[in-house]
ROLO-858613 format. One line per 10 residues: number of its first residue (from 0); their letters; for each residue x, y, z of C-alpha. Coordinates in nm, 4 decimals. Example, Ala and Ser with C-alpha at 12.3 -4.5 7.8 and 13.67 -1.06 7.14 Angstrom:
REM ROLO-858613
0> as> 1.2300 -0.4500 0.7800; 1.3670 -0.1060 0.7140
REM end
This chain:
REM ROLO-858613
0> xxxxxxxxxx> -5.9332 -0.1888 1.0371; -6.2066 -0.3619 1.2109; -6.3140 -0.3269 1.5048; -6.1608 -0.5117 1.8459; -6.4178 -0.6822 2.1054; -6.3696 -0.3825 2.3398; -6.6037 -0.1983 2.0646; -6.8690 -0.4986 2.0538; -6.8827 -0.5522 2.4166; -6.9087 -0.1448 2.4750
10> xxxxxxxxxx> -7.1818 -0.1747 2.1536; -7.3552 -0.4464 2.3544; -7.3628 -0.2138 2.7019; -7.4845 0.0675 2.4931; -7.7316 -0.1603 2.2790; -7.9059 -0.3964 2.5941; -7.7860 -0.1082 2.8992; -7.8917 -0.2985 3.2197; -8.1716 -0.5190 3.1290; -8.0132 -0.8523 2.9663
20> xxxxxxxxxx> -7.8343 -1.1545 3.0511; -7.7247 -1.3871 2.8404; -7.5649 -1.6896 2.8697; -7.4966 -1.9428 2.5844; -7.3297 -2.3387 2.7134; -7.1970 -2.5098 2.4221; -7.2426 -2.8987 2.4904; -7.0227 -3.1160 2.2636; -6.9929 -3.4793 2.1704; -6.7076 -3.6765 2.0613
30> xxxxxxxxxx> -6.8443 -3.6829 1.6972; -6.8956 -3.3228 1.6670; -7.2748 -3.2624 1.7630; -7.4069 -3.1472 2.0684; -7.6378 -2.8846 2.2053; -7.6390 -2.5380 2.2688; -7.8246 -2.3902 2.5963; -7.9167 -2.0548 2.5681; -8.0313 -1.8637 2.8850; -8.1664 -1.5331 2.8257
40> xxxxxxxxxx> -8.3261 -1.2942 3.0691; -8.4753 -0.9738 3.0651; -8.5609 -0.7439 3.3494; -8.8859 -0.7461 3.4803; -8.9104 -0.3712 3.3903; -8.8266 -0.4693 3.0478; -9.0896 -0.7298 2.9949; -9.3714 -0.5351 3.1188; -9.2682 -0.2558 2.9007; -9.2661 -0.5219 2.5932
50> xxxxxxxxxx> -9.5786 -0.7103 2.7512; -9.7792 -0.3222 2.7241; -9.6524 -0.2502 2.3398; -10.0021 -0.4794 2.2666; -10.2013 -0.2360 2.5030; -10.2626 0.0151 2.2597; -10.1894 -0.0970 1.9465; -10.5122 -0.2284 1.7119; -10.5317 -0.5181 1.4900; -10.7314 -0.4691 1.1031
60> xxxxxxxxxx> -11.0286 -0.5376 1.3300; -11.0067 -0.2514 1.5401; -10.9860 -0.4353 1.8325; -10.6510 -0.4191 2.0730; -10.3749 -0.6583 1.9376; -10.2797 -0.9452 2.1875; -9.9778 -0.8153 2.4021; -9.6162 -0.9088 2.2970; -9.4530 -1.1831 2.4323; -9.1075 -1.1270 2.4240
70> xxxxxxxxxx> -9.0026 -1.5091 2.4370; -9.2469 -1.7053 2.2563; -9.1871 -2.0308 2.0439; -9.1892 -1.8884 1.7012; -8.9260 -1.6837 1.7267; -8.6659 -1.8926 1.9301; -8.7190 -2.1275 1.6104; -8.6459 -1.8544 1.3638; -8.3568 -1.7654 1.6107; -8.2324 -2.1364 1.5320
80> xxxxxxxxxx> -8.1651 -2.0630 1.1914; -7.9411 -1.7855 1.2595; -7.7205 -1.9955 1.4359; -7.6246 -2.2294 1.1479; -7.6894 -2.4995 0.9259; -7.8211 -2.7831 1.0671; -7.8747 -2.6237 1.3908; -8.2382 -2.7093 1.5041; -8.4747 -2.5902 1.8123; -8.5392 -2.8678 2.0590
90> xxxxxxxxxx> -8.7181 -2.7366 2.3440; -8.7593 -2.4202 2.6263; -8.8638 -2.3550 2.9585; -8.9349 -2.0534 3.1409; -8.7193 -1.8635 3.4037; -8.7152 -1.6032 3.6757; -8.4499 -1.5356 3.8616; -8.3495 -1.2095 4.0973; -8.5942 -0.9961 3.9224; -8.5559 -1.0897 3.5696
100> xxxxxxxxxx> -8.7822 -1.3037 3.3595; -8.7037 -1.4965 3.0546; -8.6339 -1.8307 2.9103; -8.3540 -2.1460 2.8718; -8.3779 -2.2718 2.5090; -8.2111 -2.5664 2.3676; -8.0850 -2.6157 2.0174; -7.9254 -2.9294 1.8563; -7.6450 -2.9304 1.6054; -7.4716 -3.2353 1.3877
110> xxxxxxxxxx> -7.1548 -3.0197 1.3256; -7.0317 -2.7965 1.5654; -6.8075 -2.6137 1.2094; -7.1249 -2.4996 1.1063; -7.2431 -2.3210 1.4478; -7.2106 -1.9590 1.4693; -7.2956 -1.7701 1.8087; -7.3282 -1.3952 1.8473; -7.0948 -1.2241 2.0827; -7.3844 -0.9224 2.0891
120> xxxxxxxxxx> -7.6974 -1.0711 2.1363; -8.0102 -0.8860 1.9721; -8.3333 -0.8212 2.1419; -8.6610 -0.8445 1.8847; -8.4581 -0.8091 1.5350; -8.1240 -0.5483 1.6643; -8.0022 -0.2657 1.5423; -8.1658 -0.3891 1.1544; -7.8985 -0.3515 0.8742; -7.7343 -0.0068 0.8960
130> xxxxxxxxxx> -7.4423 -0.1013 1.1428; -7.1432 -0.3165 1.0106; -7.1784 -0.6852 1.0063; -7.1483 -0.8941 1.3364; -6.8754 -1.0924 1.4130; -6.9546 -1.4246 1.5896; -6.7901 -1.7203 1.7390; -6.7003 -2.0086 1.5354; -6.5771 -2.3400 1.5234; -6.3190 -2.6217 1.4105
140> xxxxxxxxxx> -6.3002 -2.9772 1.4217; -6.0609 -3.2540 1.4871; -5.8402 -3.4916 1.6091; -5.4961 -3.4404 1.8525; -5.1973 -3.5774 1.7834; -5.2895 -3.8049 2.1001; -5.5733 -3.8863 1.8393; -5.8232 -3.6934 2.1254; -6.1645 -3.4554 2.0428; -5.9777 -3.1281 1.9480
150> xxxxxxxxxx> -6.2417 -2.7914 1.9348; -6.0937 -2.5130 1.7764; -6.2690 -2.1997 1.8351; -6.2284 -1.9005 1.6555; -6.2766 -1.5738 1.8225; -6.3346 -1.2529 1.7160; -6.1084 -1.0081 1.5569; -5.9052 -0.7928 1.8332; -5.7808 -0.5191 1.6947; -5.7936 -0.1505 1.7494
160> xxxxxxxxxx> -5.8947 0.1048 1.5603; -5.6548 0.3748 1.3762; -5.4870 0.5700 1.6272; -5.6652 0.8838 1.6903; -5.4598 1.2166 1.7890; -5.4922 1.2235 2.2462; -5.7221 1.5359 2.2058; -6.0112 1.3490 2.0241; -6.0196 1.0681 2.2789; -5.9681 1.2126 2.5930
170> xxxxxxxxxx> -6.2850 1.1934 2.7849; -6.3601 1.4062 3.1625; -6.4041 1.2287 3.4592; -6.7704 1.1532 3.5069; -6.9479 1.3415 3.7438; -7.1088 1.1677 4.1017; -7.4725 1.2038 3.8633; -7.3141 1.0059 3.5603; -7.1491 0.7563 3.7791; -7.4878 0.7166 3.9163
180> xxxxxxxxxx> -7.6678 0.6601 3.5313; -7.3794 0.4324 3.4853; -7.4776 0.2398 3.7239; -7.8177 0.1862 3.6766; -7.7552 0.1576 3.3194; -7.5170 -0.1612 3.3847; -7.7128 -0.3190 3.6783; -7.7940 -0.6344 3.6058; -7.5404 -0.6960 3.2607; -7.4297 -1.0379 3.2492
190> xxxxxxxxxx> -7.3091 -1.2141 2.9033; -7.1417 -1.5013 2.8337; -7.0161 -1.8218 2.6028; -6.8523 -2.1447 2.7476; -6.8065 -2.5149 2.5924; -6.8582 -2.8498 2.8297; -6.7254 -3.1073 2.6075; -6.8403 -3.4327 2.6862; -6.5778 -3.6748 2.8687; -6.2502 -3.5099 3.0529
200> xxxxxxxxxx> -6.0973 -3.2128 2.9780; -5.7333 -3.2571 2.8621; -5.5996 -2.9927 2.7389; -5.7016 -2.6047 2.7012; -5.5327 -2.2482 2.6454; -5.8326 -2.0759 2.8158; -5.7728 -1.9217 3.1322; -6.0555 -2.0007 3.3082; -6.1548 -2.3876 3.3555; -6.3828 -2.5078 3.6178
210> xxxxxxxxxx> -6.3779 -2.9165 3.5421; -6.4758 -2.9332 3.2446; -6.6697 -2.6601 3.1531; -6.4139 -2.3660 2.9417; -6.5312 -2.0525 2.9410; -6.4363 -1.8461 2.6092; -6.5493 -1.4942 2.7794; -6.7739 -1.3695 2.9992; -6.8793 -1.0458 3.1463; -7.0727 -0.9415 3.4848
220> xxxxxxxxxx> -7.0824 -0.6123 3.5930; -7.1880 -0.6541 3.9462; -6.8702 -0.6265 4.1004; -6.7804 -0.3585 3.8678; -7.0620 -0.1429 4.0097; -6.9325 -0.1187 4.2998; -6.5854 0.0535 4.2151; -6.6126 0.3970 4.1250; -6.2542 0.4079 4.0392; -6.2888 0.2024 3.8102
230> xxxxxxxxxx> -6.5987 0.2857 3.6619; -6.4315 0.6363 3.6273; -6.1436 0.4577 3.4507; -6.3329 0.2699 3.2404; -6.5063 0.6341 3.1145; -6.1427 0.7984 3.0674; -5.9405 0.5604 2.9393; -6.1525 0.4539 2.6772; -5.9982 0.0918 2.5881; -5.9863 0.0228 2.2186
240> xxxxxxxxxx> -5.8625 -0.3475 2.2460; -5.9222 -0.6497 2.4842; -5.5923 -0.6518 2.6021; -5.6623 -0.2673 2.7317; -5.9866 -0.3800 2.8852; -5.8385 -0.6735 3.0210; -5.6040 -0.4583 3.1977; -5.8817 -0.2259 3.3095; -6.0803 -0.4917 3.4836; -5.7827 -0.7241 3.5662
250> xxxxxxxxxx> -5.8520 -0.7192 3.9559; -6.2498 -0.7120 3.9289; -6.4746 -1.0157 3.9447; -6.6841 -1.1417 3.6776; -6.4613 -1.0820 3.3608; -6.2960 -1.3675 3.2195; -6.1856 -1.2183 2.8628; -5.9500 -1.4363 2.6964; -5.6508 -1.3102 2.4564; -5.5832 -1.6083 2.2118
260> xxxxxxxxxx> -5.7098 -1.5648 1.8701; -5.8253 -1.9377 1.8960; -5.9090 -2.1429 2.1812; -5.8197 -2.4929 2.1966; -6.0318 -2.7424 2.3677; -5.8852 -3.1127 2.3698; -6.0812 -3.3353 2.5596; -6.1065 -3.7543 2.5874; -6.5003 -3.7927 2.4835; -6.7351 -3.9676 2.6919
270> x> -6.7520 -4.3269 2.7391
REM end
């Protein structure tokens, strides 16, 4: 059985730790096309690690390479084509923001059916091919019986794994050191994916709606942080399915996690 979301967003802590945000704003037309802003930010740590991988490496001429850019044009056009046919790179700008550093890129679509985003963002290629295939967000198409814009959008699997005896899962409670790791290996985590169809909203099954704008799931840690409870919880209990780590969090700012298999967006288009 594959995998729930618990496992990708735990992957995705694991994978980034502290040092990434992400956030990815679907923009969508009446007709189907739109734009997709993509906000991604990486501690300043972080890029000055990156930044000094070019200090002492050497190019065929002997002479130190360039340093690394960890944002630069080239690749958020190559990142285009991983989001789906059609889907083209329009334009960036640089960011900094409470001690991270990164960039706001803008891609263009025709049809949102053929965007795909990531729900676990890579940094400079991922984990390469030896994990399992990705699951991403993706999309449908229509009209309402009101004859409306309808989205469909069709989350990731949420399943849990094969039930494991108690004795192989139980975890002990963290110690007041790897509370303290956790911490600073979280600081900073932000990720998330949310549609702004153009016109009024009329109709959604998401939970969270702030006027138009619908966010499919989002996670921030911040708040998190500053619960050891919970962060003890979270290192027990081990939660194998959203609905567990929905529970887990369900009184903590910053995670919007949504159940539905699909999320339905119906909205009136713009005039």
């Amino acid at each position: 059985m594959r995998t729930g979301w618990v496992a990708l967003l735990l992957a995705m802590v694991v994978t980034l730790a502290g040092c990434f945000q992400v956030d990815q704003v679907v923009k969508l037309s009446e007709d189907g096309s739109g734009t997709v802003e993509v906000t991604t930010l990486l501690s300043d740590a972080v890029t000055e690690m990156m930044a000094g991988f070019g200090d002492e490496a050497k190019g065929p001429d002997g002479k130190e390479a360039p340093k690394k850019e960890p944002f630069d044009e080239a690749k958020l056009k190559e990142d285009a084509a991983k989001m789906g046919d059609g889907v083209e790179y329009v334009s960036h700008e640089k960011m900094e923001k409470d001690g991270f550093t990164g960039v706001k890129a803008v891609y263009s679509f025709k049809d949102i059916t053929k965007l795909k985003l990531e729900t676990t963002p890579e940094m400079d290629g991922g984990q390469g091919d030896g994990g399992d295939k990705k699951e991403g967000v993706t999309f449908k198409f229509g009209e309402s019986a009101g004859g409306n814009p309808l989205l469909t959008v069709v989350m990731p699997k949420n399943e849990k794994k094969s039930e494991e005896p108690a004795s192989a899962s139980a975890q002990k409670e963290p110690s007041a050191e790897d509370l303290a790791q956790m911490k600073q290996m979280f600081k900073g985590l932000r990720f998330g994916i949310s549609v702004e169809p153009d016109g009024d909203l009329v109709k959604t099954n998401s939970e969270f709606v702030e006027g138009s704008k619908v966010t499919l799931f989002e996670i921030d840690f911040s708040a998190l942080l500053e619960n050891d409870a919970k962060l003890k919880e979270l290192q027990t209990r081990k939660p194998e399915s959203l609905a567990d780590m929905k529970a887990l969090v369900k009184d903590i700012p910053g995670f919007k996690l949504n159940l539905e298999p699909e999320i339905t967006i119906e909205f009136s288009g713009g005039e």
